[in-house]
KETIVEX-207846 format. One record per residue (C-alpha): residue in three letters; x, y, z. Coordinates in steps of 0.02 Angstrom, whole numbers, plus 50000, padded with zeros to 5 digits. Layout:
BEGIN
ALAXYZ
...
This chain:
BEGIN
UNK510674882249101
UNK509354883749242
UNK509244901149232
UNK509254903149023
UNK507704887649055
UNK506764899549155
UNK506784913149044
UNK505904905748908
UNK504094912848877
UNK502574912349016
UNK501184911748906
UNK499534919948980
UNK497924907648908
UNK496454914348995
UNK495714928449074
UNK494134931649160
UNK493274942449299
UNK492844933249483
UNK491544948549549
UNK490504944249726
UNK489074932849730
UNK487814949149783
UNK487924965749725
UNK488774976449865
UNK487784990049971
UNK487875005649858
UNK489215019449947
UNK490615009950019
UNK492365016250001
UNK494065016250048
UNK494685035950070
UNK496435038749999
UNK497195055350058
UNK498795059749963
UNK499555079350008
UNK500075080149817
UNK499095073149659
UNK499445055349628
UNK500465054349478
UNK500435038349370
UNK502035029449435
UNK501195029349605
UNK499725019849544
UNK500885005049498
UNK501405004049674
UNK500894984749710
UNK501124969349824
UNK501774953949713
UNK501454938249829
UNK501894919949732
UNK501724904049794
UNK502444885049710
UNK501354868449740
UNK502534855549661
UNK500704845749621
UNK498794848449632
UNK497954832949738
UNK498644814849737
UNK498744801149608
UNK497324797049494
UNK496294810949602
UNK497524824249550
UNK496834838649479
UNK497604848549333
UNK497924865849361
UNK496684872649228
UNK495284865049335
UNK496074872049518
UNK495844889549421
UNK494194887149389
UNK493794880349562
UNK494614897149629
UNK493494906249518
UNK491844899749602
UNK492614903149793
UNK493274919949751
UNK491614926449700
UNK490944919249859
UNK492224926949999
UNK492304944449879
UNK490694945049972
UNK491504948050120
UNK492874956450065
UNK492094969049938
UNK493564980749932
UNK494644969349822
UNK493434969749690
UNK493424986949697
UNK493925001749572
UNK495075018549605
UNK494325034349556
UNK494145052649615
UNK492835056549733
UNK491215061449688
UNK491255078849804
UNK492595085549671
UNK494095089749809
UNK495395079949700
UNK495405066649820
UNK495485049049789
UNK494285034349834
UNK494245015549820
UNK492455012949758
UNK491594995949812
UNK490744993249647
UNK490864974949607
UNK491854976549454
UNK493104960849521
UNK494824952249529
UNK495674947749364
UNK495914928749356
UNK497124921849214
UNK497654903949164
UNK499604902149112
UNK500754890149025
UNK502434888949089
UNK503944880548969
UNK504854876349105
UNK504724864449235
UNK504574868749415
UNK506384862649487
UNK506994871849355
UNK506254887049385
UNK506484887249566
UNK508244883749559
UNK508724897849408
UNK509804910249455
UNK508704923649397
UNK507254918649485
UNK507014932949570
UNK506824943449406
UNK505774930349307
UNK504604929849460
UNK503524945649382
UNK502914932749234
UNK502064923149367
UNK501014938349439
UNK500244947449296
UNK499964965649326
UNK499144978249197
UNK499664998949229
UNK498265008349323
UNK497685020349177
UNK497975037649256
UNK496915047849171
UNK495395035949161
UNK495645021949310
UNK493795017149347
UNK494185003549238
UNK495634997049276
UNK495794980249387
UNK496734983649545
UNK497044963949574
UNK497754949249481
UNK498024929949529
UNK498784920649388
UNK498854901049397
UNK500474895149294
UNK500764877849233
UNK502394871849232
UNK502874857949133
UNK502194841049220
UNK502824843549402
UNK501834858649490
UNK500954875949466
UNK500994893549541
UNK499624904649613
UNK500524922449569
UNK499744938649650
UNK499824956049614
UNK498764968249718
UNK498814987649707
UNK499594994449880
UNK498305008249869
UNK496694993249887
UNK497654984150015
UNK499524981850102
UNK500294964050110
UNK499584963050282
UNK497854964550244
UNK498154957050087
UNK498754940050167
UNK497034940550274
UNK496094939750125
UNK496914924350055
UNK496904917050220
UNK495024920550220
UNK494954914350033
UNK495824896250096
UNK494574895050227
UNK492914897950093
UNK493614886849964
UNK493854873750078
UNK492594872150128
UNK491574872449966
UNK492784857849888
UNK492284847850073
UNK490444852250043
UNK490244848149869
UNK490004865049827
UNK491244867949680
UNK490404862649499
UNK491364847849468
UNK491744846149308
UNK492254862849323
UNK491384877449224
UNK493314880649153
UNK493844898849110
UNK493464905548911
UNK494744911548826
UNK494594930348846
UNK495834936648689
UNK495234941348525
UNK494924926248404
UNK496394924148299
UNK497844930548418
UNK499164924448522
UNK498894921048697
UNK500104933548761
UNK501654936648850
UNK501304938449041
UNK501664957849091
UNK501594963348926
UNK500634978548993
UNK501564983849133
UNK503094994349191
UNK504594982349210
UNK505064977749386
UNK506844980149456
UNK507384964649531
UNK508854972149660
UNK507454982649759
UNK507754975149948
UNK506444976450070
UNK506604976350267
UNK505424974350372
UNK505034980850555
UNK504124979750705
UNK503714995350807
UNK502734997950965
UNK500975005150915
UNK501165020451053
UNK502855022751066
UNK502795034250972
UNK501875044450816
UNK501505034650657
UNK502675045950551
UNK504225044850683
UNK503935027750673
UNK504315025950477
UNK505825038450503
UNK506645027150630
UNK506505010350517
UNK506895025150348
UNK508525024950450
UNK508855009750534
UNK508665000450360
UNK509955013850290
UNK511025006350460
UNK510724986450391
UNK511004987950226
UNK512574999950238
UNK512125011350107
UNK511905028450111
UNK509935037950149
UNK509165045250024
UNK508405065750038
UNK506875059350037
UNK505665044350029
UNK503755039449992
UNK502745037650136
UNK501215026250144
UNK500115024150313
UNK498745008950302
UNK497515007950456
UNK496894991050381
UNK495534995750277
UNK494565010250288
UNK495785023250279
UNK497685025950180
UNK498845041850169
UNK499825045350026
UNK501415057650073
UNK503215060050053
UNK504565064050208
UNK506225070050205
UNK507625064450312
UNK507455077950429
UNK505915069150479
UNK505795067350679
UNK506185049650720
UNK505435039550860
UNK505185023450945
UNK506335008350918
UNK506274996450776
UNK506514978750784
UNK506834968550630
UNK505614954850561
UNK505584940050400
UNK504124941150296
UNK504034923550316
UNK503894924050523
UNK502354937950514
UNK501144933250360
UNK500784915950366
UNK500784914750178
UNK501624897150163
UNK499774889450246
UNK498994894250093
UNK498274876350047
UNK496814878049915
UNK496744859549865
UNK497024845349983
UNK497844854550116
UNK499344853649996
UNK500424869350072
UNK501704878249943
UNK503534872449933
UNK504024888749902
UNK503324907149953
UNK504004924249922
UNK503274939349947
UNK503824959049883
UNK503384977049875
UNK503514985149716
UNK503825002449710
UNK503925016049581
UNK505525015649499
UNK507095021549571
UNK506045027349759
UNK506255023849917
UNK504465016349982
UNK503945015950163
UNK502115009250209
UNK501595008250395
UNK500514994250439
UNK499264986650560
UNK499324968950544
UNK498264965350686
UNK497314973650855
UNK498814972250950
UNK499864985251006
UNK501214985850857
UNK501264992450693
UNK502284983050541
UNK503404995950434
UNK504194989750266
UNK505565000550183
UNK505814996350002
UNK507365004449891
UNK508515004549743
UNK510174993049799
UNK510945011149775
UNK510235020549897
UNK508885019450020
């Protein structure tokens, strides 16, 4: 019953833009090298990050949902200013080499109000939670062949029915990995608290407009995105930053998650290398690659920090999951550096079939 309640409809309300406060200094970028073109599955590849607050605030000071998504609107714009690449666009260079750019240009983050017809419990304890999750984290397909225009970053605040609400993420692995990702929000937390403690957020809220055309539906969450396969398992490794190179460091967790899951390694796999935020490589290896270092496996849970995300009342999230979403049926590595110490962070996402 649990898991038929939570597949009932999320319904999207609202939509609007959140850019920075200030206009960003003109010729900022993030460089994307990629040794083949990127084709349009690989512009899907995203970080989905959701997190459960069974209520906003306490008692008679409680506040709805609808007004916590308008609050966020108002502290987003003001740490985007800090943080201009997540506002930012993909497009081709302007030197015309066929290589790809992440252009700081203010456009913004997609922010969306939805209705849930579930409760919370229910939700969290369906079977199928896994696979409903993508309703809670809106994502719209990167257009290939024209993607200045095409948000790279989505936060969706759901509703469920009387006893909580979700702040659902979706963030395009090419603007930022779930390392630099949790950073931001971290960074987020920080600005909108202390706006709410400084009186700083318009109270009553200025509340989101309803952004679809007069006369329709709100729509079904996702309706404009490539479905999501729910049995994808990710694992997740530390390696020693100079043990060894970058790319025999993503062969040796390629094949020590092929070890852990007991399945057998795929020919080849996708290879993504993040140094934070100025720079990301786009490749593929084979499993001939040279491997290197040792790899020591990590939770999700132990190395982002993502259940202290507390943006009303220091109210911190019952619940907090956090996946990589790769094109479908691929094998997905992405090298990391979480921090300025000596290690790098390597994720290796795959089918349940095969790695």
């Amino acid at each position: 019953m649990a898991a038929a309640a939570a597949s009932k409809l999320v319904r999207i309300d609202s939509m609007q833009s959140a850019m920075p406060v200030r206009m960003t200094p003109p010729g900022r970028s993030r460089r994307i090298s990629a040794a083949t073109p990127l084709g349009p599955d690989v512009l899907q590849r995203r970080c989905q990050v959701v997190l459960y607050y069974s209520k906003v605030g306490h008692g008679e000071e409680a506040e709805s949902p609808a007004t916590v998504g308008a609050w966020m609107k108002e502290s987003l714009s003001a740490v985007l200013l800090s943080h201009p690449v997540m506002a930012g666009r993909l497009r081709r260079d302007d030197e015309g080499r066929g290589c790809w750019e992440i252009k700081f240009n203010d456009c913004g983050v997609r922010l969306l109000q939805a209705t849930a017809e579930v409760t919370l419990s229910e939700f969290l304890c369906s079977e199928d939670r896994d696979e409903r999750e993508a309703k809670l984290a809106y994502w719209e397909d990167v257009n290939a062949d024209n993607p200045n225009y095409s948000p790279l970053f989505f936060i969706q605040v759901t509703q469920f029915q009387g006893d909580g609400y979700s702040i659902g993420i979706s963030c395009s692995l090419l603007l930022a990995d779930p390392f630099v990702l949790a950073r931001f929000l971290k960074s987020w937390t920080r600005t909108h608290t202390t706006m709410f403690a400084n009186g700083q957020l318009t109270k009553p809220p200025i509340h989101l407009c309803y952004s679809h055309t007069s006369g329709h539906p709100p729509c079904h969450s996702n309706c404009n995105s490539t479905a999501i396969s729910a049995t994808a398992t990710t694992t997740l490794f530390k390696v020693a930053r100079n043990s060894c190179a970058t790319n025999a460091a993503a062969a040796t967790c390629f094949r020590e998650a092929a070890r852990k899951l007991g399945t057998k390694p795929a020919s080849s796999y996708s290879l993504m290398i993040s140094d934070r935020t100025v720079y990301l490589t786009v490749e593929s290896a084979g499993f001939d690659e040279v491997a290197g270092g040792s790899a020591t496996e990590v939770a999700w849970r132990d190395q982002l920090g993502i259940e202290e995300i507390s943006l009303v009342e220091a109210t911190k999230p019952v619940h907090a999951s956090c996946r990589i979403v790769p094109c479908a049926g691929e094998t997905l590595v992405v090298v990391m550096q979480p921090s300025d110490e000596d290690e790098l962070m390597v994720s290796v996402t795959s089918p349940a079939d095969k790695i």
